[in-house]
ZAZA-924923 format. One line per field, with one value per residue (C-alpha): residue in one letter; x, y, z. Coordinates in steps of 0.02 Angstrom, whole numbers, plus 50000, padded with zeros to 5 digits. Layout:
N
residuo	[A | ...]
xx	[X | ...]
yy	[Y | ...]
zz	[Z | ...]
# end
This chain:
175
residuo	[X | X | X | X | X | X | X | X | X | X | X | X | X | X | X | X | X | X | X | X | X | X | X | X | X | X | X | X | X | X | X | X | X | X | X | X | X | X | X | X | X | X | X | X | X | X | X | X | X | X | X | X | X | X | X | X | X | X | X | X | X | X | X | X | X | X | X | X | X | X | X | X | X | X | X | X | X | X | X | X | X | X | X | X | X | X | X | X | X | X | X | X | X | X | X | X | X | X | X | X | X | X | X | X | X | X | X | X | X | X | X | X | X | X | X | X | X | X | X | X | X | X | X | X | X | X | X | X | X | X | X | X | X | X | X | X | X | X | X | X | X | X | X | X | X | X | X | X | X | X | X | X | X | X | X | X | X | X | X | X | X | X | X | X | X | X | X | X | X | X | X | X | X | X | X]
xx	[60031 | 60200 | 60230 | 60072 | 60139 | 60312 | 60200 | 60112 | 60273 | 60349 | 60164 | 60206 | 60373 | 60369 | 60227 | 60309 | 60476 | 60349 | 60299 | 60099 | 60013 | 59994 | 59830 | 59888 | 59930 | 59756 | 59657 | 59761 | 59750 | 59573 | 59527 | 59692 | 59697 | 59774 | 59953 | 60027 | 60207 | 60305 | 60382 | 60571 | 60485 | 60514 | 60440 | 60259 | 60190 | 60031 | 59907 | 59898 | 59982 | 60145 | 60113 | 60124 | 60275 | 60365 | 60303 | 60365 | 60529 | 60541 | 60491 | 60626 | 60772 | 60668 | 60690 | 60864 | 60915 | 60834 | 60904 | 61062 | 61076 | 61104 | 60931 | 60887 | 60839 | 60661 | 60543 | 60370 | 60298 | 60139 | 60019 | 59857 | 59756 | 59738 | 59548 | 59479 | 59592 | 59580 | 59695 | 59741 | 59919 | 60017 | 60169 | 60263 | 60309 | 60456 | 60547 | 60691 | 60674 | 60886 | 60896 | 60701 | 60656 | 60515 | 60463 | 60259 | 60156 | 60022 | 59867 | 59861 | 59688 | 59657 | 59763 | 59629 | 59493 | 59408 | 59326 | 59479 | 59551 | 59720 | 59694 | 59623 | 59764 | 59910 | 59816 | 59820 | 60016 | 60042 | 59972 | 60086 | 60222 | 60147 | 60194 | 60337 | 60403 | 60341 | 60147 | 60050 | 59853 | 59752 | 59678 | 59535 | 59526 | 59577 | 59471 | 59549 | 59721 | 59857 | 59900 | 59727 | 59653 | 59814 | 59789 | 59598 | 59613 | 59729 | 59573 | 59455 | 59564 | 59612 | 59412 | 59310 | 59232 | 59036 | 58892 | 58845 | 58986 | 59041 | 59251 | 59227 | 59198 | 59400 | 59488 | 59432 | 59577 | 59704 | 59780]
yy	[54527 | 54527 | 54691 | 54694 | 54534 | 54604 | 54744 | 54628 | 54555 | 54728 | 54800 | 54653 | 54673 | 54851 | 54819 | 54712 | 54823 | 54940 | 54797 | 54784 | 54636 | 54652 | 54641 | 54478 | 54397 | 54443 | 54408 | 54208 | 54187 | 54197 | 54070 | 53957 | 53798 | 53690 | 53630 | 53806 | 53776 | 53706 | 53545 | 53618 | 53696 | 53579 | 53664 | 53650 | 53834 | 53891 | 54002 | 54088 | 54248 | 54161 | 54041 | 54209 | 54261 | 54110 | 54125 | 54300 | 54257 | 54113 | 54233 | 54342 | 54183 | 54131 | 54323 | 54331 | 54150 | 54180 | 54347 | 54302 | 54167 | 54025 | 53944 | 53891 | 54009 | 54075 | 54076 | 54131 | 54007 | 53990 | 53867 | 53863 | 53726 | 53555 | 53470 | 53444 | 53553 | 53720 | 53851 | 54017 | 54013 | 53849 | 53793 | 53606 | 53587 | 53660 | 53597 | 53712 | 53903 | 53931 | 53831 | 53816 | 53946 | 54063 | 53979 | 53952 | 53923 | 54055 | 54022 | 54168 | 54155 | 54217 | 54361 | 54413 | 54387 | 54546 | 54467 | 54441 | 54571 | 54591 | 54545 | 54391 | 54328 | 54400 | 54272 | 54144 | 54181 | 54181 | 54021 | 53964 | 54031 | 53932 | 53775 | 53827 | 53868 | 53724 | 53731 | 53583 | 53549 | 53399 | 53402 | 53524 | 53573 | 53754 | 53812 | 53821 | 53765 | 53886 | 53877 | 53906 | 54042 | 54150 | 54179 | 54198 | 54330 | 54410 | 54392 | 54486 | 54613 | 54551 | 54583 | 54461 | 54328 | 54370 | 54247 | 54167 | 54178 | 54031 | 54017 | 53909 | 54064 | 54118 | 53956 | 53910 | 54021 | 53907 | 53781]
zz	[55897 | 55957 | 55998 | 56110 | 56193 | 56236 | 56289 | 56427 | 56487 | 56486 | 56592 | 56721 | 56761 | 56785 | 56913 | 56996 | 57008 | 57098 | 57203 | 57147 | 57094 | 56907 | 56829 | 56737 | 56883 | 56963 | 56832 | 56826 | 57025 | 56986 | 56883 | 56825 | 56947 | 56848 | 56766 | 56862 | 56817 | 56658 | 56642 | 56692 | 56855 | 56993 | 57144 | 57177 | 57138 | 57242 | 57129 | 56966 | 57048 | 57062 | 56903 | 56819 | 56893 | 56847 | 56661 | 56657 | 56699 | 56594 | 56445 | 56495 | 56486 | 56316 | 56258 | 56306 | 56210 | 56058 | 56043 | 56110 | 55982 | 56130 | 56055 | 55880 | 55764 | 55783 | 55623 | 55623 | 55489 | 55387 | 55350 | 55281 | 55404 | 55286 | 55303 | 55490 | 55573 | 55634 | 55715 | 55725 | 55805 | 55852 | 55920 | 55946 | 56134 | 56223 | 56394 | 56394 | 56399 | 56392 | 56230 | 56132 | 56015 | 56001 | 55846 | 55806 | 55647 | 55598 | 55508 | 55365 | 55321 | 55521 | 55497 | 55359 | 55477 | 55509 | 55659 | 55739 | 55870 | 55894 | 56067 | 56009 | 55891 | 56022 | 56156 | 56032 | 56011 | 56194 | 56230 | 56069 | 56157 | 56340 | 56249 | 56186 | 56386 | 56425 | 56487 | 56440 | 56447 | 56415 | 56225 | 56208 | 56386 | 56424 | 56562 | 56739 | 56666 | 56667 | 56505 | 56431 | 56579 | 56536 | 56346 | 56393 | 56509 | 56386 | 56273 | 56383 | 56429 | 56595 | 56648 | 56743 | 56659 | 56605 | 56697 | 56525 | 56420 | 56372 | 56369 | 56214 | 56114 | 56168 | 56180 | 56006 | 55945 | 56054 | 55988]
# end
């Protein structure tokens, strides 16, 4: 999971040094509508293109803290869900990419799930790590908002969405 994430933010900043659109930020300017910028972002941000842009780089400060040691110690932690609740990846909410850690909870039984992709748990630890820098959504909803279309397109491999698919069957992974 994590080394496929770094991979993403790695895939988008090198096309944007070669000044393209990435494919994450298409696939986001196409359906995220909602909640485009974190709760430390104080400009008003215009589509998913540049939503992305600004989550990038707020990845990048989060990378450089936590490895810098100017945020808390990170832990990757484990918890099997208790009765009624279900998740594959989840993280408390962050306002502060220079100082919050990286830190999110894991469900192990998920990681033994041999219906699970690793594309599928790496969105779920993305949109983890979207609360963590700061992206909120209302409870349960997912589709059109930033921090749920993100982790979803992640999910399909950046491709459109498919006439008939419902996005229930990806954002039941979020948490």
């Amino acid at each position: 999971m994590i080394p496929m994430a770094f991979f993403l933010w790695n895939e988008h900043h090198f096309s944007r040094a070669q000044d393209e659109i990435s494919r994450e930020q298409r696939c986001a300017n196409k359906y995220a509508r909602f909640n485009l910028a974190p709760v430390w972002f104080e400009e008003k941000i215009g589509n998913g293109a540049a939503a992305v842009d600004i989550m990038m780089n707020g990845f990048t400060t989060m990378f450089a803290a936590n490895g810098f040691n100017r945020s808390a110690k990170a832990f990757i932690k484990y918890e099997i869900p208790k009765a009624g609740q279900n998740f594959t990846v989840k993280a408390t909410n962050g306002s502060n990419p220079e100082t919050d850690s990286l830190t999110v909870t894991i469900n192990p039984k998920s990681l033994d799930r041999t219906d699970l992709s690793n594309t599928a748990l790496t969105g779920a630890l993305w949109h983890a790590w979207m609360h963590r820098l700061g992206y909120r959504h209302p409870a349960g909803l997912y589709t059109s908002y930033f921090i749920g279309e993100f982790p979803m397109c992640l999910m399909r491999g950046f491709r459109d969405k498919v006439a008939g698919e419902k996005d229930s069957r990806l954002f039941q992974f979020l948490s």
